[in-house]
C-alpha positions as CSV (number, residue, x, y, z in Angstrom):
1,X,-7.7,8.1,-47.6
2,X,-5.9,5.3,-45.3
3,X,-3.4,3.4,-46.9
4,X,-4.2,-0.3,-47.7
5,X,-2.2,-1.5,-44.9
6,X,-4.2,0.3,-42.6
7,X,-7.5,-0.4,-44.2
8,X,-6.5,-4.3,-43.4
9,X,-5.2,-3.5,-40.1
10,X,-1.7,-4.8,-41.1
11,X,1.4,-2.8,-40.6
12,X,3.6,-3.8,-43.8
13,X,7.0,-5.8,-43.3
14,X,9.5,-2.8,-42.9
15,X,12.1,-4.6,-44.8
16,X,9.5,-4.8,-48.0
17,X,9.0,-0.9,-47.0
18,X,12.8,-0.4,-46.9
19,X,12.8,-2.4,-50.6
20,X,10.2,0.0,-51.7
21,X,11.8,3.4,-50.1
22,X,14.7,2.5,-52.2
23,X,13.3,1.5,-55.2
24,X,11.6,4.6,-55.5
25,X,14.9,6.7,-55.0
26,X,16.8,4.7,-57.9
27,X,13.3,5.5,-60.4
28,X,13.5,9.3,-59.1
29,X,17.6,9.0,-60.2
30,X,16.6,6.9,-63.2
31,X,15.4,9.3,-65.5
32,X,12.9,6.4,-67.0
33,X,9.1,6.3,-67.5
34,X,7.2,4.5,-64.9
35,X,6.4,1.4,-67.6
36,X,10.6,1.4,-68.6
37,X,11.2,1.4,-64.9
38,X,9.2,-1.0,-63.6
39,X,9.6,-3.6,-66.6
40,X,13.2,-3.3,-65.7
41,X,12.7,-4.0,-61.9
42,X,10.2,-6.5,-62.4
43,X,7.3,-5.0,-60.7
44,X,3.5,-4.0,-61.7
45,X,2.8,-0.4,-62.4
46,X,-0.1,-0.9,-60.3
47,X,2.1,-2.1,-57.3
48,X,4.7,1.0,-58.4
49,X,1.8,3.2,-58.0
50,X,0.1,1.8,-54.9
51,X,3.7,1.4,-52.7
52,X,4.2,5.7,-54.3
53,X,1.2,6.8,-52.5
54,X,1.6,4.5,-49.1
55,X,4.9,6.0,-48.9
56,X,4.1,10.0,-49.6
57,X,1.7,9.3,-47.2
58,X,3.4,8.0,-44.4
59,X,6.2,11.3,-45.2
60,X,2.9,13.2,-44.7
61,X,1.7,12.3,-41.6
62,X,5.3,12.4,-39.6
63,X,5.5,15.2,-37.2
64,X,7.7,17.6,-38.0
65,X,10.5,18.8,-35.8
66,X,11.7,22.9,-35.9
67,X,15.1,23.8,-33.7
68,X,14.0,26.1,-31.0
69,X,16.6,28.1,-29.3
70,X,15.6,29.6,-25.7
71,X,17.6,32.7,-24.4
72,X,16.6,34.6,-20.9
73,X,15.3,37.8,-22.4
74,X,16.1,41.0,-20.1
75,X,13.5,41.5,-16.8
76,X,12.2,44.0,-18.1
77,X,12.0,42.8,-21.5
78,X,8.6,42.1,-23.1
79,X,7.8,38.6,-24.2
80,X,6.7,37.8,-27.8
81,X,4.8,35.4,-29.5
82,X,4.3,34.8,-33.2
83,X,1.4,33.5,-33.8
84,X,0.8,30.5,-37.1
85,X,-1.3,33.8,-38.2
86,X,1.6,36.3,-38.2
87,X,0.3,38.3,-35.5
88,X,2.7,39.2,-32.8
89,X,1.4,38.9,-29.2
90,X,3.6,41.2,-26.7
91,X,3.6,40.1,-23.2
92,X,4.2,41.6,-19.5
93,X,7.5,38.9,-18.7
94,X,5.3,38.3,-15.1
95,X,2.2,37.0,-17.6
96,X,-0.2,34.7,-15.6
97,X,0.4,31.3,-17.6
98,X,-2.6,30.3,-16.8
99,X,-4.3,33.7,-18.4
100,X,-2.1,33.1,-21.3
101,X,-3.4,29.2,-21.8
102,X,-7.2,30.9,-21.8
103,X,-6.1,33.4,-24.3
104,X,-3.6,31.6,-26.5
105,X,-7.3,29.5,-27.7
106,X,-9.2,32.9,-28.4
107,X,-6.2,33.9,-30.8
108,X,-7.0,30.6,-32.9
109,X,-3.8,28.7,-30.8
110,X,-4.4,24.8,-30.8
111,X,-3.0,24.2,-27.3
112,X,0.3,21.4,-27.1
């Protein structure tokens, strides 16, 4: 479900989403119910709520970045792919690329 900023085509002010981020950390720190909490910041439960999901959502949709590490295998040495299945693919090192971007979507590989 879109968030309501992007059901009203408005990107929220990021210093208001800033104030929010870090309200949210000092009630995960605070150890008080949601009604304590927000009576003691001044704020709506409704609003406490609403701002909750916008913000898990927006951590939800970032793209996740992995380290990669690239070494020069051995000539001879086959190359391997793990697959998001598990399956291992071992490969000739002299693999056709463009063979391997035909097969890589037969495997069930979305293609970069």
């Amino acid at each position: 479900m879109p968030s309501s900023a992007s059901r009203s085509g408005r990107c929220p002010d990021p210093a208001t989403h800033r104030l929010w981020q870090q309200r949210l950390a000092r009630f995960r720190k605070s150890g008080l119910a949601v009604a304590h909490f927000c009576e003691r910041e001044g704020i709506s439960t409704a609003s406490f709520y609403a701002w909750r999901r916008r913000l898990q959502a927006d951590t939800a949709t970032e793209p996740r970045l992995v380290p990669v590490r690239l070494v020069t295998p051995p000539p001879s040495a086959p190359v391997e792919l793990l697959l998001p299945s598990g399956v291992v693919v071992r490969l000739s090192p002299d693999i056709d690329p463009a063979w391997l971007r035909q097969l890589l979507p037969l495997l069930g590989v979305t293609p970069c």
